[in-house]
N, CA, C and O atoms as a DFTB+ gen file, in Angstrom:
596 C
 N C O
     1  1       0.842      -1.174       0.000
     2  2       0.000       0.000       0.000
     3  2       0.888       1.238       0.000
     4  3       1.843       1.226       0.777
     5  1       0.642       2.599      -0.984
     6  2       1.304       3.151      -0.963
     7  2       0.726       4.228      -0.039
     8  3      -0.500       4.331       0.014
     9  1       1.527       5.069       0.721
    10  2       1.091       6.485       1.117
    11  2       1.025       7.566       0.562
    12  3       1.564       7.499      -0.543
    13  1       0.725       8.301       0.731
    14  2      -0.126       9.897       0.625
    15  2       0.847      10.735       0.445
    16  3       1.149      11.572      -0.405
    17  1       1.357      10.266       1.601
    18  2       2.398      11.682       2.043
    19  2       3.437      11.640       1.224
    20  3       3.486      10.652       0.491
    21  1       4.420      12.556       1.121
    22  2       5.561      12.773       0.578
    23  2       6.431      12.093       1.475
    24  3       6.319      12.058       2.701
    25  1       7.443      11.471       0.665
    26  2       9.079      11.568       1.852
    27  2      10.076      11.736       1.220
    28  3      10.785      10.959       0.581
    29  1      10.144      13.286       1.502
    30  2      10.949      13.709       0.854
    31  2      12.785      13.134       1.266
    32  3      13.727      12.882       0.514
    33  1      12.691      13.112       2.391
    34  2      13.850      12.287       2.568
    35  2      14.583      10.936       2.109
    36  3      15.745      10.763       1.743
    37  1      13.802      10.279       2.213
    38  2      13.920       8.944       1.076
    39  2      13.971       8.581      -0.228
    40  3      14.424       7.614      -0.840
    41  1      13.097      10.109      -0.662
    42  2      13.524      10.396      -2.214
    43  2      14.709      11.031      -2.917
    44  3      15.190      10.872      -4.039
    45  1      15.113      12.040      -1.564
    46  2      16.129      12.822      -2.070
    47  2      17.416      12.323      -1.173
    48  3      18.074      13.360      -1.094
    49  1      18.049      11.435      -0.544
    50  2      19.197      11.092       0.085
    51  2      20.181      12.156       0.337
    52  3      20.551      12.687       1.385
    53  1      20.607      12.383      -1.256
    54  2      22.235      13.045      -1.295
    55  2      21.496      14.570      -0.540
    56  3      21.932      14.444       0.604
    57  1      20.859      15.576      -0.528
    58  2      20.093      16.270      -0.193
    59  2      20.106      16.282       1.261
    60  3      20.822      17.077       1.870
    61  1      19.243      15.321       1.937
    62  2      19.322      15.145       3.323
    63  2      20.854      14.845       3.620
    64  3      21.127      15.637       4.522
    65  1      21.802      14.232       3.375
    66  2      22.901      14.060       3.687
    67  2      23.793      15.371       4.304
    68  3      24.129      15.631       5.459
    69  1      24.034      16.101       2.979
    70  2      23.811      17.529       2.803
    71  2      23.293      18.301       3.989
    72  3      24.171      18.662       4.772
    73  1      22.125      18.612       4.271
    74  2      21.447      18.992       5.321
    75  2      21.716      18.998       6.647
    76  3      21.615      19.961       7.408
    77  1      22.274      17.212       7.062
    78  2      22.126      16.672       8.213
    79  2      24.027      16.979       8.248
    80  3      24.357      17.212       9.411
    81  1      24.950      17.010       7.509
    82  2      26.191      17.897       7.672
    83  2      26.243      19.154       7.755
    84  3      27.030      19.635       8.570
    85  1      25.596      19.840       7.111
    86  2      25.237      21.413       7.551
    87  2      25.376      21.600       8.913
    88  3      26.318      22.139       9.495
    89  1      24.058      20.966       9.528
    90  2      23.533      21.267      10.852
    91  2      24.467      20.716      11.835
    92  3      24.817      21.316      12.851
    93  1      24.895      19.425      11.450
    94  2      26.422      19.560      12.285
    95  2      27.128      20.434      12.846
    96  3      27.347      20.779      14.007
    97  1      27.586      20.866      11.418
    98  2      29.028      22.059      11.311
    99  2      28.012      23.095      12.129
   100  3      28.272      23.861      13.056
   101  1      27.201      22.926      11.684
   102  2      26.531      24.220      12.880
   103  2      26.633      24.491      14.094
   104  3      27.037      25.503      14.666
   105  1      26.013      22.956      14.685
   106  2      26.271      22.988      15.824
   107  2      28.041      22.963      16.764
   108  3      28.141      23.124      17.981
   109  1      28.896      22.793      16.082
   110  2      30.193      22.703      16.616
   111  2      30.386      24.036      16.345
   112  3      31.533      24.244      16.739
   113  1      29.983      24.971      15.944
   114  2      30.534      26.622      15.904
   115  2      30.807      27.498      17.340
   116  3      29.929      27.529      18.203
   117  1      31.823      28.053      17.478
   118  2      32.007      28.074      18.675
   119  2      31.149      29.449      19.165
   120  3      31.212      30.299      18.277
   121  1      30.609      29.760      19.972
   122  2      29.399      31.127      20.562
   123  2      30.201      31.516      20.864
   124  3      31.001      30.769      21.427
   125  1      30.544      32.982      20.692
   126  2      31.584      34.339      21.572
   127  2      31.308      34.653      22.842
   128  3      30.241      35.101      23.262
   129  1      32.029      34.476      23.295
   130  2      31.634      34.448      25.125
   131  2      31.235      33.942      25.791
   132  3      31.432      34.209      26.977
   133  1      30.511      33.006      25.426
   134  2      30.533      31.986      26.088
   135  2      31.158      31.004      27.270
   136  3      30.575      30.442      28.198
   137  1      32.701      31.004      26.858
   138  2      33.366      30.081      27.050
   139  2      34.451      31.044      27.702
   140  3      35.602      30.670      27.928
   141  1      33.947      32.397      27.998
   142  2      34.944      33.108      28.780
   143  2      35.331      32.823      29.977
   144  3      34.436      32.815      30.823
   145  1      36.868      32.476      30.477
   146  2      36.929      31.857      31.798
   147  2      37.508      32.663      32.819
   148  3      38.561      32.290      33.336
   149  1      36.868      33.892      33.236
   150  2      37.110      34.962      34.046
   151  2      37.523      34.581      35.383
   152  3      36.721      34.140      36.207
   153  1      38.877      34.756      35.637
   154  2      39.357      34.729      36.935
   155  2      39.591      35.837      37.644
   156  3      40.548      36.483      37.218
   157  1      39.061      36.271      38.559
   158  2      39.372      37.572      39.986
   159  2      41.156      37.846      39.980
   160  3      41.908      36.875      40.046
   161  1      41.590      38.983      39.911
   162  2      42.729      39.625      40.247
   163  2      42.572      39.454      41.671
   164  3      41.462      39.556      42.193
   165  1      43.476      39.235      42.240
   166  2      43.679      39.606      43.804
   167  2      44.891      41.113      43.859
   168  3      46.008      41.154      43.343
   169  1      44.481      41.757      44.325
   170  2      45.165      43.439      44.334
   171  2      46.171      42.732      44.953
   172  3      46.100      41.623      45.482
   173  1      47.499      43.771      44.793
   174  2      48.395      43.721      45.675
   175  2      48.818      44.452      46.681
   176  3      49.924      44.471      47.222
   177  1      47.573      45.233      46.958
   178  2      47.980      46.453      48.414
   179  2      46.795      45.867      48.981
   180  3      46.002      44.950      48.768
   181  1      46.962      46.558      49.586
   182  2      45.370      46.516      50.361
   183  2      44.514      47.522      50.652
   184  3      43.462      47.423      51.284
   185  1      44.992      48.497      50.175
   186  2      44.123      49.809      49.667
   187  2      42.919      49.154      48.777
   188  3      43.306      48.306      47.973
   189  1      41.839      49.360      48.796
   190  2      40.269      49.587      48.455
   191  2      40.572      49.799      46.978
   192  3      41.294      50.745      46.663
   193  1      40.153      49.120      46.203
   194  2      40.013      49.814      44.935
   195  2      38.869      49.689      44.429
   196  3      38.272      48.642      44.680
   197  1      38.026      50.996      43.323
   198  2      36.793      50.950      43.311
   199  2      36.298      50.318      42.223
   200  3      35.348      50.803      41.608
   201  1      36.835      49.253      41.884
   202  2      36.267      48.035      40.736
   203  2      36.919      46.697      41.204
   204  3      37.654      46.800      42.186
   205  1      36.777      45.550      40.698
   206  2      37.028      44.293      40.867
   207  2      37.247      44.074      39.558
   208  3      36.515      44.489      38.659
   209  1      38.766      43.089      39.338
   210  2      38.908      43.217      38.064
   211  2      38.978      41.290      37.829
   212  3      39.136      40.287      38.526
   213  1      38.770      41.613      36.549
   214  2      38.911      39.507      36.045
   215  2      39.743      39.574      35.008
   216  3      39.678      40.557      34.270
   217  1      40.540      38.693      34.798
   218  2      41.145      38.606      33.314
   219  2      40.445      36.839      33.054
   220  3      40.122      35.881      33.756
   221  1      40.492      37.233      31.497
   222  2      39.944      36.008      31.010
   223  2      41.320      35.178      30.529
   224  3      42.117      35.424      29.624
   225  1      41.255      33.930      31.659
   226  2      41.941      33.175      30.801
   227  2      42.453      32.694      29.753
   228  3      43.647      32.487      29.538
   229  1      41.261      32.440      28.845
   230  2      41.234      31.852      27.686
   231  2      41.716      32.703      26.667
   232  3      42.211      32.174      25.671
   233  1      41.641      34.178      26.766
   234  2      42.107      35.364      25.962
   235  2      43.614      35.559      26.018
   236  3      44.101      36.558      25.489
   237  1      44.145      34.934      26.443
   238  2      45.561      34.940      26.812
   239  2      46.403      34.843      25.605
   240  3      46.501      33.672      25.236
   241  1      46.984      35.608      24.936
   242  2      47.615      35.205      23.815
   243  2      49.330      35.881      24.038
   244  3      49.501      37.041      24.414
   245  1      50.275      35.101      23.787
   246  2      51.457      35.314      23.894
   247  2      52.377      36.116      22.601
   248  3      52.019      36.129      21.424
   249  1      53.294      36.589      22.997
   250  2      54.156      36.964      21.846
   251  2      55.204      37.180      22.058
   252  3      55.344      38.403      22.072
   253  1      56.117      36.675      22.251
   254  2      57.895      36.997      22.574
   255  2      57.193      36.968      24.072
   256  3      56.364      36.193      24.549
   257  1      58.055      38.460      24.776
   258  2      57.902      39.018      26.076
   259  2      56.469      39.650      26.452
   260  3      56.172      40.075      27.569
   261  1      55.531      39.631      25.179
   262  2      54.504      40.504      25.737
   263  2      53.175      39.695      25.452
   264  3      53.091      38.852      24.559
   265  1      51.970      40.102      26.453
   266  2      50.960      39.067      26.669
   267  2      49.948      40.605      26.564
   268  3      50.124      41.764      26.942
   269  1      48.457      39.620      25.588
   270  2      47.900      39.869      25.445
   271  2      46.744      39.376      26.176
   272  3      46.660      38.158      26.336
   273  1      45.518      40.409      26.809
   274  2      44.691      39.656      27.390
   275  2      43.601      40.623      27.783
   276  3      43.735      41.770      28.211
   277  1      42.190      39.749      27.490
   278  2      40.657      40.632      27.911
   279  2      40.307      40.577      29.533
   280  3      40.429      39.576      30.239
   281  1      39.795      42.023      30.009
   282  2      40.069      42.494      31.016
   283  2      39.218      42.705      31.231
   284  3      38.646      43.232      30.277
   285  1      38.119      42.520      32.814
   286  2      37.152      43.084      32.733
   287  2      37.411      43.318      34.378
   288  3      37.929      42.526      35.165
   289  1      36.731      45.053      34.715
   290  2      36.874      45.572      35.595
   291  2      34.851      45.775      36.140
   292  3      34.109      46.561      35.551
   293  1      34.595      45.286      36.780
   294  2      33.251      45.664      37.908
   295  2      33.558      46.979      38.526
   296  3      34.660      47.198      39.029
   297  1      32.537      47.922      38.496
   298  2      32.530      48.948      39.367
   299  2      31.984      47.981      40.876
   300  3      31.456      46.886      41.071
   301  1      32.431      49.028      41.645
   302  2      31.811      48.687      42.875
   303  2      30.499      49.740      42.842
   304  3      29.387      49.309      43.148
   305  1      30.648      50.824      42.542
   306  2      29.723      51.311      42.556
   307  2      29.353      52.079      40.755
   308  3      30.334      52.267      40.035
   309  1      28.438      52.317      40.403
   310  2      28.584      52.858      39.199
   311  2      29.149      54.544      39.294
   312  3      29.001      55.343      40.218
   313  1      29.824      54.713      37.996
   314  2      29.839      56.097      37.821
   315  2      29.433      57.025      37.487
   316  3      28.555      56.738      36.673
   317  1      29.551      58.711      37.662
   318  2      28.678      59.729      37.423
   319  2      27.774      59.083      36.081
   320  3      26.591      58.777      35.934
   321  1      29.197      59.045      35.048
   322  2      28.385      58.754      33.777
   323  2      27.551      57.873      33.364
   324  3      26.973      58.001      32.285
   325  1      27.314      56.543      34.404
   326  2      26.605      55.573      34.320
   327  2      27.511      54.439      33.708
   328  3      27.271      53.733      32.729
   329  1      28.485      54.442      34.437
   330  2      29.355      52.773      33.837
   331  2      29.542      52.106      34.992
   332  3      29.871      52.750      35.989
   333  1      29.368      50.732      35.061
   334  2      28.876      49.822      36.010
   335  2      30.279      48.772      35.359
   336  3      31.194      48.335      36.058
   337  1      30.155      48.606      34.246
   338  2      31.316      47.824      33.966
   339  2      32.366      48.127      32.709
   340  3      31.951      48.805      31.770
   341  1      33.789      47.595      32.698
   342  2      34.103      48.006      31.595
   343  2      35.182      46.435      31.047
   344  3      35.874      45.728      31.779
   345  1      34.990      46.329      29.744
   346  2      35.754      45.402      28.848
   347  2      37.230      46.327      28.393
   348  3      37.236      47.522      28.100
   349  1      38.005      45.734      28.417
   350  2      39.149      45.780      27.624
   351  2      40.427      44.921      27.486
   352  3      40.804      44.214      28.420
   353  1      41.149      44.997      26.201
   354  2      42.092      44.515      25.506
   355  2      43.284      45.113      25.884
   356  3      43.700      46.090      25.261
   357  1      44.017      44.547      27.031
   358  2      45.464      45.209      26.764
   359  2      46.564      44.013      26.612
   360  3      46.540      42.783      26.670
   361  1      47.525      45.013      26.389
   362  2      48.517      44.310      26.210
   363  2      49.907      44.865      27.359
   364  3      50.472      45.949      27.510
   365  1      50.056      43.531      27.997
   366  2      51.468      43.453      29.285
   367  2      53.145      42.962      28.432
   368  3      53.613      41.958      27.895
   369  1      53.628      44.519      28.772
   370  2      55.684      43.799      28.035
   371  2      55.758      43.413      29.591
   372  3      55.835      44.180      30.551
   373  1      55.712      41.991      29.574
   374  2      56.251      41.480      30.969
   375  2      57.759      42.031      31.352
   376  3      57.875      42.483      32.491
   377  1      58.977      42.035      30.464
   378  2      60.084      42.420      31.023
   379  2      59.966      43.625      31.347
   380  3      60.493      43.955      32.409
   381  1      59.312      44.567      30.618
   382  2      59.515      46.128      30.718
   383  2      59.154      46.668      32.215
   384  3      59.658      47.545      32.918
   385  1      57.535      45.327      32.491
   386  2      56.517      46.072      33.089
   387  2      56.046      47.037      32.833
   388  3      56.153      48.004      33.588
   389  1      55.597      47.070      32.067
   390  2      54.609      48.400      31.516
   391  2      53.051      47.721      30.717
   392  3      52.773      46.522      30.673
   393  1      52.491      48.468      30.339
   394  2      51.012      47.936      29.712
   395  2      50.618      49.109      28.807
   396  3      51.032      50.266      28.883
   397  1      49.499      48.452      27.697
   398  2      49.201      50.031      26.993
   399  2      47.205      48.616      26.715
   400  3      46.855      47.442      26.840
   401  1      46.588      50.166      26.254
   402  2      45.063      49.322      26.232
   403  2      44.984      49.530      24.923
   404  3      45.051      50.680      24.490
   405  1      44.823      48.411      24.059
   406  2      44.757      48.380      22.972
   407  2      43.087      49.097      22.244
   408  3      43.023      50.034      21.448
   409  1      41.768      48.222      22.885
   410  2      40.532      49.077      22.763
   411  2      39.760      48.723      24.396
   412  3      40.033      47.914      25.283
   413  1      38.701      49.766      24.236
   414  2      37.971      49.577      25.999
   415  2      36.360      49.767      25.493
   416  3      35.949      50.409      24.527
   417  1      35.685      49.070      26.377
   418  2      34.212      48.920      26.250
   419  2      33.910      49.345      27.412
   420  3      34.488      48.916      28.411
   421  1      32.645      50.552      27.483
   422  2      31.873      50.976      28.957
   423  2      31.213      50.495      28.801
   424  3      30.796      50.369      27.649
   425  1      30.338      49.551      30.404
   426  2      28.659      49.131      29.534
   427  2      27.961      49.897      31.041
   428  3      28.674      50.126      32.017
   429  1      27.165      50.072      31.021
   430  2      25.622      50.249      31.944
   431  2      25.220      49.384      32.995
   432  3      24.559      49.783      33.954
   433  1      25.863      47.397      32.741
   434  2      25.321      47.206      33.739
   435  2      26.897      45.947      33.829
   436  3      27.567      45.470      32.912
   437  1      26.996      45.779      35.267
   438  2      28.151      44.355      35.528
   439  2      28.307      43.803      34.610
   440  3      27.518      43.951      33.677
   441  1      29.452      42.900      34.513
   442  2      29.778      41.862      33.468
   443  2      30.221      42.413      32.540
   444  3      30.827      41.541      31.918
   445  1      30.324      43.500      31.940
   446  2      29.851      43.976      30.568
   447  2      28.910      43.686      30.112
   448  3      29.170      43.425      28.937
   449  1      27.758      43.532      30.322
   450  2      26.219      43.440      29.764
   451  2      25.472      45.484      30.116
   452  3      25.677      46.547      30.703
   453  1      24.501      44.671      29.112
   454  2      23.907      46.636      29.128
   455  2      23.905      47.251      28.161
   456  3      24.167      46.811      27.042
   457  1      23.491      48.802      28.549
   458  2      23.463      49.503      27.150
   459  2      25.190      50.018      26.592
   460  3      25.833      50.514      27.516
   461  1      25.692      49.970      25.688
   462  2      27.531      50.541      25.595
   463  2      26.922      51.759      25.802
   464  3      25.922      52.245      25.273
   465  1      28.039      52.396      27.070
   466  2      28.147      53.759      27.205
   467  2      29.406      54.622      26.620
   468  3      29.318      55.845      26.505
   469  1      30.375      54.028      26.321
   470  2      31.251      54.300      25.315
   471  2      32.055      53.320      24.655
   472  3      31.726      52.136      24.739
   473  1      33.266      53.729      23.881
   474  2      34.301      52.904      23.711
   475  2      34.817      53.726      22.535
   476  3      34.420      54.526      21.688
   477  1      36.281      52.887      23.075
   478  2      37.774      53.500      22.333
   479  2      38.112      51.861      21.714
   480  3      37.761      50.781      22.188
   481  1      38.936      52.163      20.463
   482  2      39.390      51.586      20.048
   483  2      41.244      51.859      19.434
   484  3      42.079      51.296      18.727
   485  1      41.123      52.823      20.091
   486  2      42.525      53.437      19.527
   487  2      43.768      52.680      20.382
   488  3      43.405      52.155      21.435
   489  1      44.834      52.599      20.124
   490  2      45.826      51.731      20.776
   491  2      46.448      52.748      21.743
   492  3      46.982      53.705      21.183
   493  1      46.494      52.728      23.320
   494  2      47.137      53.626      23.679
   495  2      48.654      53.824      23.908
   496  3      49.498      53.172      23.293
   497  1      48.947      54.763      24.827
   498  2      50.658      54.481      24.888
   499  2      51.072      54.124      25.952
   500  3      50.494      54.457      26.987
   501  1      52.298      53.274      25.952
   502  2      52.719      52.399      27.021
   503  2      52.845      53.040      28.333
   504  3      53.128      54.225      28.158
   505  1      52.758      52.763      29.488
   506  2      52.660      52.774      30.702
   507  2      53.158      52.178      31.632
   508  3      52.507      51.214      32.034
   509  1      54.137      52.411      32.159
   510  2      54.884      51.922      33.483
   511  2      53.753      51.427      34.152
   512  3      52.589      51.745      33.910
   513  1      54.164      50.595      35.046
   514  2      53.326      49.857      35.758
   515  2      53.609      50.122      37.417
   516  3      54.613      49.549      37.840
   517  1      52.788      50.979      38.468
   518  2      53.335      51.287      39.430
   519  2      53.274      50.238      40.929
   520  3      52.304      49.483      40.997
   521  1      53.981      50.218      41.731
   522  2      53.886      48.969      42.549
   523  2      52.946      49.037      43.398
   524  3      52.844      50.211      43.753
   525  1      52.320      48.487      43.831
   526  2      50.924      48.364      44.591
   527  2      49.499      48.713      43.645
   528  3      48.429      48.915      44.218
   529  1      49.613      48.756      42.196
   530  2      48.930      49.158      41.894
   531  2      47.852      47.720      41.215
   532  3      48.530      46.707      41.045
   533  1      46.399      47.563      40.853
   534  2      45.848      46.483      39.907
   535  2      46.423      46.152      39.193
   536  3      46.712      44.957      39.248
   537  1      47.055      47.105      37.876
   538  2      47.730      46.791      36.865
   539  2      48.777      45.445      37.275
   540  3      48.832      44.292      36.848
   541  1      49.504      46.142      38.238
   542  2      50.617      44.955      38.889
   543  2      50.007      43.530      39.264
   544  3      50.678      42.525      39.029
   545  1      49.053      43.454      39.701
   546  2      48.833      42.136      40.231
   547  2      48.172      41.268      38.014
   548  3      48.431      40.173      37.515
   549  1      47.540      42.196      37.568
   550  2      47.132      41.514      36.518
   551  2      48.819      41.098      35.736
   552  3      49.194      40.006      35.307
   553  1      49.500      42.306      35.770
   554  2      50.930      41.313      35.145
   555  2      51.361      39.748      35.832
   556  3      51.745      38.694      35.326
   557  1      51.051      40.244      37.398
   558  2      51.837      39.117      37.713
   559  2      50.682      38.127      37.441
   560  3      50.991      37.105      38.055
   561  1      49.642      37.960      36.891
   562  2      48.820      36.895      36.645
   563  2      49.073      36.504      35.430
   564  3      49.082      35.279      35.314
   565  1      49.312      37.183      34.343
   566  2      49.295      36.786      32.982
   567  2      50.925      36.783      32.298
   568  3      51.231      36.658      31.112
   569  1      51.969      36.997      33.683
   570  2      53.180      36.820      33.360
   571  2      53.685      36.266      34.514
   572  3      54.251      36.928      35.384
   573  1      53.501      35.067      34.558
   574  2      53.574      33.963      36.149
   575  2      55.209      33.761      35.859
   576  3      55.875      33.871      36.889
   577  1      55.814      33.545      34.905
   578  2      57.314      33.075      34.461
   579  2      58.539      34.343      34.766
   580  3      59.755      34.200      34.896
   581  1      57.448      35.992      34.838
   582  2      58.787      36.803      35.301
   583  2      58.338      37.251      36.905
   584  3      57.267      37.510      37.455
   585  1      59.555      37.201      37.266
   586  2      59.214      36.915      38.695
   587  2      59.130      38.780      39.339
   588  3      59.969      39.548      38.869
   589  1      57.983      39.404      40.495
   590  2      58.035      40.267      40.466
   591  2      59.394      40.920      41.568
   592  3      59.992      40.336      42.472
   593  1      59.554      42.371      41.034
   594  2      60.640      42.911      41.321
   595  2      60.850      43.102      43.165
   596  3      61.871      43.619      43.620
């Protein structure tokens, strides 16, 4: 007895084959941010500072002496202008100790989630790195091999 219905699958093979590899490759695509693995800076003074900062592991990219890596700073409290959190890209010359911010994201609410309240993308200029300061403890996180001074 034949049926009614169409099957289209059984008629068309190479087609569904096709299809059912598509949706594969689909699903193995990797989501942006997802897979961000934000670890807490621990300061190195003990002076109060008015954000909490994370570097993302996984953003870690090397080059000779200098390390690249996404940065994200929590306000503790928000600011006049309304920034609650901020993203950025810098880059650490571990020997030099110094840092420069390659681009920075403001957002509106923690995490970097929210409305963008600004952002730079311009590369800035290098910067000594002063002792007791955040900056310092994020070198010594993302440059574990030079030992601090």
């Amino acid at each position: 007895m034949k049926s009614s219905h169409p099957m289209p699958f059984v008629m068309y093979p190479r087609e569904f084959a096709s299809l059912c590899f598509a949706i594969i490759l689909f699903c193995l695509l990797p989501v942006a941010d997802t897979h961000a693995e934000w670890l807490m800076v621990e300061p190195n003074s003990s002076a109060p500072d008015p954000f909490v900062v994370f570097v993302d592991s996984e953003s870690i990219a090397t080059k000779r002496d200098r390390m690249t890596v996404r940065v994200l700073l929590n306000m503790r409290h928000k600011t006049d202008d309304g920034v609650a959190s901020v993203i950025a890209i810098d880059e650490y010359d571990c020997r030099a100790e110094r840092m420069r911010t390659h681009s920075m994201s403001s957002y509106a609410e923690i995490d970097g989630k929210g409305a963008l309240v600004r952002e730079f993308k311009t590369i800035g200029d290098w910067v000594k790195i002063g002792t007791g300061k955040i900056n310092e403890a994020v070198l010594d996180s993302v440059c574990p091999e030079y030992a601090p001074k």
